[in-house]
C-alpha positions in Angstrom: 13.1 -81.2 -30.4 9.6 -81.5 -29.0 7.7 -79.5 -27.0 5.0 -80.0 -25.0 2.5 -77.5 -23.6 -0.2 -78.3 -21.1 -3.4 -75.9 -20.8 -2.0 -72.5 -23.0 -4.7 -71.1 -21.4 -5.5 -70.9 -17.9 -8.8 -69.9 -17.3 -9.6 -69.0 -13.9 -6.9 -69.6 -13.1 -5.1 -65.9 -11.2 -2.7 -64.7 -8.4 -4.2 -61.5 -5.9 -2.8 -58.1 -5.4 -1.9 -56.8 -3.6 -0.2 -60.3 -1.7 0.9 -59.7 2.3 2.4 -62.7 3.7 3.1 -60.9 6.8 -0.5 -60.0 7.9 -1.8 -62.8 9.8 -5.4 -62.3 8.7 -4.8 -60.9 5.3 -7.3 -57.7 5.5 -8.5 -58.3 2.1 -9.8 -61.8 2.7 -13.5 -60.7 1.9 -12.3 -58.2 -0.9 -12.0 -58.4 -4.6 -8.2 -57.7 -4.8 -6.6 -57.0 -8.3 -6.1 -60.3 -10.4 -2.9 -61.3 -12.5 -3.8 -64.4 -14.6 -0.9 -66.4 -16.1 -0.6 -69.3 -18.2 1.9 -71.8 -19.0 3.9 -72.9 -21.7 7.0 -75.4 -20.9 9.4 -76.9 -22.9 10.4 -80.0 -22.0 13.7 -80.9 -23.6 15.4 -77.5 -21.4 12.9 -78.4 -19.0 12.0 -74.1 -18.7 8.8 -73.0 -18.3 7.2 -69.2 -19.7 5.1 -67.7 -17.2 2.7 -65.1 -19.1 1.3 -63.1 -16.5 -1.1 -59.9 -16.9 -3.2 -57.7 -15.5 -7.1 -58.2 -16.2 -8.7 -57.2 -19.0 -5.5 -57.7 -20.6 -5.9 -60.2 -23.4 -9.1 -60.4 -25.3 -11.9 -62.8 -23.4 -11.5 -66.6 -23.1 -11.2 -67.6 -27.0 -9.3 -69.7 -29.3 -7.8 -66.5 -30.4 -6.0 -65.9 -27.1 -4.4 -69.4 -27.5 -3.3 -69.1 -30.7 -1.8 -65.5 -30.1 0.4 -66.9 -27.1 1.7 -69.8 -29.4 2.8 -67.7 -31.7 4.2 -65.3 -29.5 5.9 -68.2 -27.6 7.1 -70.0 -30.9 8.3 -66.6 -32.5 10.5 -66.0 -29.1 11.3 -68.6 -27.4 11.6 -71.0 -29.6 14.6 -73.2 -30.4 14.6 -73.3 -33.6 12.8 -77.2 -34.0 11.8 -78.4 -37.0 9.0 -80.8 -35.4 6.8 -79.8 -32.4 4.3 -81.8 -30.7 2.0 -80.1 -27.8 -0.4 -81.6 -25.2 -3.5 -79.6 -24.7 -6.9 -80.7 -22.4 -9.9 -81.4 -24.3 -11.3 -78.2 -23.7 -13.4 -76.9 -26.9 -13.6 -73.2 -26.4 -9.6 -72.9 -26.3 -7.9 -75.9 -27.5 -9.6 -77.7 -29.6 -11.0 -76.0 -32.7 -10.7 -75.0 -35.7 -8.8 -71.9 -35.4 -5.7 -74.1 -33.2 -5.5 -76.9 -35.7 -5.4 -73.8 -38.5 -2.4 -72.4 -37.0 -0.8 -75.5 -37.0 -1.5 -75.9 -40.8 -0.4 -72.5 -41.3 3.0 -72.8 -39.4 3.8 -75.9 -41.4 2.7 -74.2 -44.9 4.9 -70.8 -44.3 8.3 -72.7 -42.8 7.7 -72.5 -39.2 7.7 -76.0 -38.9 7.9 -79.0 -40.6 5.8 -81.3 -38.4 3.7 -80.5 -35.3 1.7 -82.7 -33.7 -1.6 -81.7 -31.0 -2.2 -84.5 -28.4 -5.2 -83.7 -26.4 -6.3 -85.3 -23.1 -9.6 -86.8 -22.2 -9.0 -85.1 -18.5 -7.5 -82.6 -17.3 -4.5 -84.7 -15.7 -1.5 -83.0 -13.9 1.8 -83.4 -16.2 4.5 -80.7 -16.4 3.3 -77.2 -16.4 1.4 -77.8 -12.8 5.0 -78.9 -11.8 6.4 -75.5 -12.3 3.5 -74.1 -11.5 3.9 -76.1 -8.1 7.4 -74.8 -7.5 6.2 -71.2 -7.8 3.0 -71.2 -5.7 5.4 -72.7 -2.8 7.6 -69.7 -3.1 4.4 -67.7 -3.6 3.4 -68.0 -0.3 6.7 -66.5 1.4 7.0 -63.3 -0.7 5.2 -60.0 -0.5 3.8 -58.9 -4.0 1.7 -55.4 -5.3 2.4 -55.1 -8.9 2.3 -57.4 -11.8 6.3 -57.0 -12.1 6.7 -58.3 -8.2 4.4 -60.9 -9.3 7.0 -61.4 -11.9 9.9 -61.6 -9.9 8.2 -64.4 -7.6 8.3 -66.6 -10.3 12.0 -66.0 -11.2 12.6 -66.5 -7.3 11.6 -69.5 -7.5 13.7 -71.7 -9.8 17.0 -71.3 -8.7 18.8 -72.5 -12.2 16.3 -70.2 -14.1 13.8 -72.8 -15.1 10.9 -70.5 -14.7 10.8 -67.6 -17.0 8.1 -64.6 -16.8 6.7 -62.6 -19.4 4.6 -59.7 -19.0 2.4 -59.7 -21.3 1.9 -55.9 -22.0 5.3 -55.3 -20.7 8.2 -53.1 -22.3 10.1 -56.3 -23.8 8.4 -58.2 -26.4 4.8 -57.4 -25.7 2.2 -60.3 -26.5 0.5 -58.4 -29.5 -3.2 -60.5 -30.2 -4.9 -61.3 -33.9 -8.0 -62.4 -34.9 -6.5 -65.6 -35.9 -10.0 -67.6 -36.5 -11.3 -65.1 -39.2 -8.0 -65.2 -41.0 -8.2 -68.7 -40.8 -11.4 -69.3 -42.4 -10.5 -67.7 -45.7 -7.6 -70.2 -46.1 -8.8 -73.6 -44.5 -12.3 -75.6 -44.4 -13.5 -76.0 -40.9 -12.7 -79.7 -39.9 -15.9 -81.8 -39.8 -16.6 -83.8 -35.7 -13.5 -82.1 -34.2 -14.1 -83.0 -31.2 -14.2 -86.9 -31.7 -10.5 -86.7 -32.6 -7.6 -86.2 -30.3 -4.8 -86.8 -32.1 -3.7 -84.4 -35.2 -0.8 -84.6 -37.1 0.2 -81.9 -40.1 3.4 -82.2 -42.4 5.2 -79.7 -44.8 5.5 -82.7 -47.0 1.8 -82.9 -47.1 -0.1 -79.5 -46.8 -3.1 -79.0 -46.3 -3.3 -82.8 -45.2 -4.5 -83.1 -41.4 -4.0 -87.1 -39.9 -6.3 -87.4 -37.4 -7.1 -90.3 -34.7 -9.7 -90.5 -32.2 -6.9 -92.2 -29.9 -3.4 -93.0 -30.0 -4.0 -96.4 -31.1 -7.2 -95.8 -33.4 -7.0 -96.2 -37.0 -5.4 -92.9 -38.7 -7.7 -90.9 -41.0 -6.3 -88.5 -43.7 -8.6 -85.0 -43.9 -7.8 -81.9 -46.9 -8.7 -78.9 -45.1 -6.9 -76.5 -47.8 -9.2 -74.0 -49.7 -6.3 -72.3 -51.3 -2.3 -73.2 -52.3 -1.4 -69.4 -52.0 -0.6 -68.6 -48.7 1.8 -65.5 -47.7 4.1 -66.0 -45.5 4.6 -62.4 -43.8 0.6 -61.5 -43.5 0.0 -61.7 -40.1 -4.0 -61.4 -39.1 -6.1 -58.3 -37.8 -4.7 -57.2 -34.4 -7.7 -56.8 -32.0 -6.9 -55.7 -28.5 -7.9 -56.5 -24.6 -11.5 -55.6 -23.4 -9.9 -53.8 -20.7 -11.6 -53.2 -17.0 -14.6 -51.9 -16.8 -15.5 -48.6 -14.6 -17.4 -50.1 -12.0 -14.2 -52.8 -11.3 -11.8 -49.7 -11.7 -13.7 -47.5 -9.0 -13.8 -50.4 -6.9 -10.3 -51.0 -6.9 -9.6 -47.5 -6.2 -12.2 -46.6 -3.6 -11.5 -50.3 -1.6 -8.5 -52.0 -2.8 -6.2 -49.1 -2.9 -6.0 -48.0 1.0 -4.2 -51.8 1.3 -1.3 -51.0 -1.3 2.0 -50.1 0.7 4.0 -47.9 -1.6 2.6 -45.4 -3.8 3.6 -46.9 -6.7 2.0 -49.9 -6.6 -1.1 -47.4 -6.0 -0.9 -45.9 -8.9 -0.2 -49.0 -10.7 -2.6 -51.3 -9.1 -5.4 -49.4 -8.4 -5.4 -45.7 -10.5 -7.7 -43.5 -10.6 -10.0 -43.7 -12.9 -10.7 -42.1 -16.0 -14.2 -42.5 -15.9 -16.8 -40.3 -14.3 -18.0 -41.5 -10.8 -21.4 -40.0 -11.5 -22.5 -42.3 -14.0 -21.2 -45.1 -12.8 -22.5 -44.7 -9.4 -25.8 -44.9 -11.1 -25.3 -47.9 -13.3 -23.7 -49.7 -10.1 -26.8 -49.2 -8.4 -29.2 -50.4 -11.3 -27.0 -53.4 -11.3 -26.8 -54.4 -7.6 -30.8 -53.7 -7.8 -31.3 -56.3 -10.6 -28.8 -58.7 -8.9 -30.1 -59.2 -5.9 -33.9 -59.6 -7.6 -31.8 -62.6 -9.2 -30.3 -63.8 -6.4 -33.5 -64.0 -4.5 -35.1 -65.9 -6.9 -32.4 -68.6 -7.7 -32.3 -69.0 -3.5 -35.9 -69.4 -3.3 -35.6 -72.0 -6.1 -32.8 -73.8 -4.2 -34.4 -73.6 -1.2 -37.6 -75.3 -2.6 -35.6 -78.1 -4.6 -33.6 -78.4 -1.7 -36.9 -79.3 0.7 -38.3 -81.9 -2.2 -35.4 -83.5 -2.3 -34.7 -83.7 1.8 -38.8 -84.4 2.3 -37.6 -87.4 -0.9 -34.7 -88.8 1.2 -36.8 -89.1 4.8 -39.7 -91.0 3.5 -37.9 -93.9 1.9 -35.4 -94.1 5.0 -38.8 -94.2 7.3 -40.4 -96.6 4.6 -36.3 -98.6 5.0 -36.0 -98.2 8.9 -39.7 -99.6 9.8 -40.4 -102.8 7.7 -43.2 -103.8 9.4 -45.4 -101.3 9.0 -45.5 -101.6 5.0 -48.8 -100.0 4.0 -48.6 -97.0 6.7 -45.0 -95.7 5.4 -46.2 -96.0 1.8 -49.9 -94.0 2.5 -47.2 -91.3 4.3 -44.6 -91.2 1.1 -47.6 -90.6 -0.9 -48.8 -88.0 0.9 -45.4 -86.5 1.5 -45.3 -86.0 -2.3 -48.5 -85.1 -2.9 -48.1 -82.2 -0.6 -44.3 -81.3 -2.2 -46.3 -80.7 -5.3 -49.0 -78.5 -3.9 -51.8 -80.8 -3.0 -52.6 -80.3 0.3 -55.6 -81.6 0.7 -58.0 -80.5 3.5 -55.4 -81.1 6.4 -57.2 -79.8 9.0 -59.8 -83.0 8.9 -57.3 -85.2 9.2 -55.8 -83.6 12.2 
């Protein structure tokens, strides 16, 4: 059985709520609606798809950590029970490829999990399975209502009519996504592999632990790398647990003071969009410091853009005027030289020559 998984971990990658198809002009089309992020992980030989979906703030940032933890949740229940796995990831380094991915693949293979898994990353982010489902459920996305993260959940049962698309709430009452520090308890049992990211092709074995075979393409010469510091590894020590960052007060107060008044039913109020257990008062005052310093940013990187922006327009007319009139060689050339000169500050005594 082989399994194939494409992008664990969609960054950026989120659903709005609360979702009103029946609105023509959805009211909250210049708010900051709550987000349910979701990722992917299909199986191809039953052709059913796991839909993680969860609230923000819910899993811990955008690390390799985060990957690995939905694996293992994903391998641990709903798994079929393969002996040899192979997954497609993109070639993204912060999630996919790294150290702390390639570990857990060791690790599976050195405590039974396993018995070969192979990692296949691509050099682009191409379209292949997952966006398929993915496909399927956006289309019925766009006909269904949704407030809450479990309506967000039933839209992508809705719509796979043989049960093909399967969603998991991550912090929900049935088998809750629990997160480890899996790149700490890593480190102490393999040696970081040296120019990970020219490779992407690895290949582990129970026959041969420790023993990563690594290709910088399919068809590339294969290479044979130890990354085992130690033959004593225990099979039911599971890593630190760490936990989500959660949302912070000024996104919680904005949700509740703005984003609430457009939930329906109270429910998805309270659900959506609390109250808060933070005081207003304070962060009223941090909000305020905030916008104060953002805007001072703002200003300057428009200002910058705005300048780059003239150099590189004032650029573009001079050699179309030197292109367009041919015959007057020496004047267009005295006027692109000037036209730089004065992008750059020299000016020159203008008034003379006017």
């Amino acid at each position: 059985m082989f399994l194939r998984c494409n992008r664990p971990l969609q960054l950026g990658q989120q659903v709005h709520i609360p979702h009103m198809i029946s609105d023509m002009l959805d009211p909250c089309i210049s708010k900051l609606p709550g987000d349910v992020r979701y990722i992917g992980v299909c199986c191809e030989g039953s052709e059913k798809q796991v839909f993680y979906l969860g609230d923000e703030g819910v899993a811990p940032g955008k690390v390799a950590n985060t990957v690995v933890s939905f694996l293992h949740h994903y391998l641990e229940n709903y798994g079929l029970g393969e002996a040899h796995a192979q997954f497609h990831f993109d070639n993204c380094q912060g999630q996919n490829k790294n150290n702390a991915v390639l570990g857990n693949a060791v690790w599976r293979t050195l405590t039974g999990g396993h018995k070969t898994i192979q990692y296949s990353l691509m050099l682009a982010d191409t379209k292949i399975v997952c966006d398929w489902h993915f496909g399927f459920w956006k289309n019925r996305w766009r006909h269904m209502d949704a407030e809450t993260v479990e309506e967000v959940a039933f839209t992508v049962a809705m719509s796979s009519r043989n049960g093909h698309s399967i969603p998991h709430i991550v912090d929900g009452n049935s088998k809750p996504v629990s997160f480890f520090h899996w790149s700490t308890f890593f480190k102490g049992i393999f040696k970081p592999l040296k120019n990970i990211l020219i490779y992407h092709s690895f290949e582990v074995s129970s026959n041969e632990p420790g023993i990563v075979r690594v290709r910088k393409f399919v068809d590339a010469p294969e290479e044979k790398i130890n990354i085992l510091k130690t033959c004593q590894v225990d099979i039911g020590v599971l890593p630190e647990q760490i936990f989500g960052e959660g949302i912070c007060a000024e996104r919680q107060w904005y949700l509740h003071d703005v984003i609430r008044d457009f939930c329906r039913s109270d429910n998805a109020k309270n659900t959506t969009c609390p109250l808060p257990l933070v005081a207003k008062e304070g962060y009223s005052k941090a909000k305020k410091l905030k916008l104060r310093t953002l805007s001072l940013c703002v200003s300057a990187k428009s200002c910058s853009l705005f300048l780059a922006t003239n150099r590189l327009a004032c650029i573009c007319a001079s050699f179309m005027f030197s292109f367009t009139f041919k015959k007057n060689l020496s004047l267009c050339y005295n006027d692109k030289i000037f036209m730089i000169l004065g992008m750059h500050g020299f000016h020159g005594n203008q008034k003379k020559h006017t």
